[in-house]
C-alpha positions in Angstrom: -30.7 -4.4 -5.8 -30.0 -1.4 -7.1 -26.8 -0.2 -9.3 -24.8 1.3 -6.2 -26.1 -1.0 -4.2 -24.7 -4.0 -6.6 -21.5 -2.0 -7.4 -20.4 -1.8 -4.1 -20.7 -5.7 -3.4 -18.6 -6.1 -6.5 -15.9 -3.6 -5.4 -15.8 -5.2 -1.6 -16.0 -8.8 -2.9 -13.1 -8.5 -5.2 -11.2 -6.4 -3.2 -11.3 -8.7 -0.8 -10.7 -11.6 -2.2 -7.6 -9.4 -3.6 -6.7 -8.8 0.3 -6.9 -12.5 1.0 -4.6 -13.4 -1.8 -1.7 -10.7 -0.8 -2.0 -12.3 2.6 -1.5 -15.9 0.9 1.4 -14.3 -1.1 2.9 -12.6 2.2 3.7 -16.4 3.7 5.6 -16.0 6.4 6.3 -12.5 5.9 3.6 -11.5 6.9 3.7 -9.5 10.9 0.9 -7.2 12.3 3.4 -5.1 12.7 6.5 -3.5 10.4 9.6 -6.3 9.8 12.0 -7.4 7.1 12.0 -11.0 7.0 11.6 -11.4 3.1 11.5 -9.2 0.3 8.6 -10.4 -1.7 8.2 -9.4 -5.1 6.0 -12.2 -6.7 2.3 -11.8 -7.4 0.4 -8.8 -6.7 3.8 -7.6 -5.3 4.9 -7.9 -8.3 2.8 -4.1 -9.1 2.1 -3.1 -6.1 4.3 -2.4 -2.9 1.1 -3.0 -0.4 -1.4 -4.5 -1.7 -2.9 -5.1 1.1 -3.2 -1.3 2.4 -4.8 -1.2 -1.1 -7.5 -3.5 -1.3 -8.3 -3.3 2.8 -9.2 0.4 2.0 -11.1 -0.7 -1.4 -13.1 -3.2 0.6 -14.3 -0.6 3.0 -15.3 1.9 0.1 -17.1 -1.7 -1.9 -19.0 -1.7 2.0 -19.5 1.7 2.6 -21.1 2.0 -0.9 -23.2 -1.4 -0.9 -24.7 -0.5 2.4 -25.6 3.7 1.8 -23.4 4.1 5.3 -21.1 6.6 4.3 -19.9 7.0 7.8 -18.1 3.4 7.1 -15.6 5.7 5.6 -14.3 7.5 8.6 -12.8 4.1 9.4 -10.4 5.3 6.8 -9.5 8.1 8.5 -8.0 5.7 11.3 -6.7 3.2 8.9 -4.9 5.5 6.1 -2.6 7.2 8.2 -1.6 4.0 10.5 -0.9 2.2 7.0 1.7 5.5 5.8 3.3 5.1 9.0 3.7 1.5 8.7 4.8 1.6 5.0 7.3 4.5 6.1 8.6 1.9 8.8 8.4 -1.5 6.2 10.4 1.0 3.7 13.0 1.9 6.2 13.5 -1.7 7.5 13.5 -2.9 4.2 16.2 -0.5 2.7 18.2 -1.4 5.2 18.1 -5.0 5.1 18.1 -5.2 1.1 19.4 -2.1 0.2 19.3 -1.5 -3.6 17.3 -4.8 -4.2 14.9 -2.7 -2.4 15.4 0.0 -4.2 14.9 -1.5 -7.8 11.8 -2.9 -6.4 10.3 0.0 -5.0 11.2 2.0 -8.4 9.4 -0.9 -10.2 6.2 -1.2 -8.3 3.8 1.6 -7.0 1.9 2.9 -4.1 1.8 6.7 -2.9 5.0 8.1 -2.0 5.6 8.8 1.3 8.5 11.7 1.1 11.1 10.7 3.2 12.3 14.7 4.4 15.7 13.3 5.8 16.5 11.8 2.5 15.7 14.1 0.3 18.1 16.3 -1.2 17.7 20.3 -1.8 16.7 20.4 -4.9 13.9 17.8 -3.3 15.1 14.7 -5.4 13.7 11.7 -3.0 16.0 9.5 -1.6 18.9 11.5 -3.0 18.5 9.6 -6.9 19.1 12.5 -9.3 15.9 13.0 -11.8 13.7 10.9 -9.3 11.5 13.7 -7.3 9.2 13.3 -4.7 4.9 12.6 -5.8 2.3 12.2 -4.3 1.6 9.0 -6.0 3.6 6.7 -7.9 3.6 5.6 -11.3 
């Protein structure tokens, strides 16, 4: 086996044992698609605000590079933008069930911002909060 080979088993296996574990951590809160039943903030949540968006997309990359079939990736090309839409619609839902619980969580954690152009004010501050501007990813 040769190094690619080996380091794209590694990156798949963890990464989706990773996506397993998010799932166990979702409970009940966990729907195929968008809802607000809780807001869960232990665990990988804890860093992350979809980890599961996170390590399904790392697991394909761990495949695509363990098997030398690039063409795996264009999976992504499906998958990333049907995962910004749902995390547009999870942030919505959520915001307005928890409202700024939500929003001291979503400060806290990180995954790419998705700018949110009804929201943001003119000087391009996201969400309105002063001193907080739109990036591409999150910190």
């Amino acid at each position: 086996m040769n190094a690619e080979t080996l380091t794209g088993v590694v990156l798949a296996a963890i990464s989706f044992a990773l996506t397993v574990l998010a799932r166990v951590q979702l409970g009940k809160s966990f729907a195929v698609t968008p809802k607000a039943n809780d807001l869960i903030t232990h665990g990988l949540y804890s860093r992350l605000q979809h980890p599961m968006y996170v390590f399904v997309d790392l697991t394909l990359c761990g495949i695509a590079l363990a098997v030398h079939r690039w063409y795996v990736l264009l999976l992504l090309v499906i998958l990333v933008p049907l995962q910004i839409r749902n995390a547009h619609i999870e942030r919505t839902l959520l915001r307005e069930k928890f409202g700024e619980r939500y929003e001291i969580y979503r400060r806290a954690t990180w995954f790419l911002r998705i700018p949110a152009k009804a929201n943001a004010d003119s000087e391009g501050n996201a969400n309105g909060i002063p001193g907080r501007r739109r990036t591409v990813l999150g910190a």
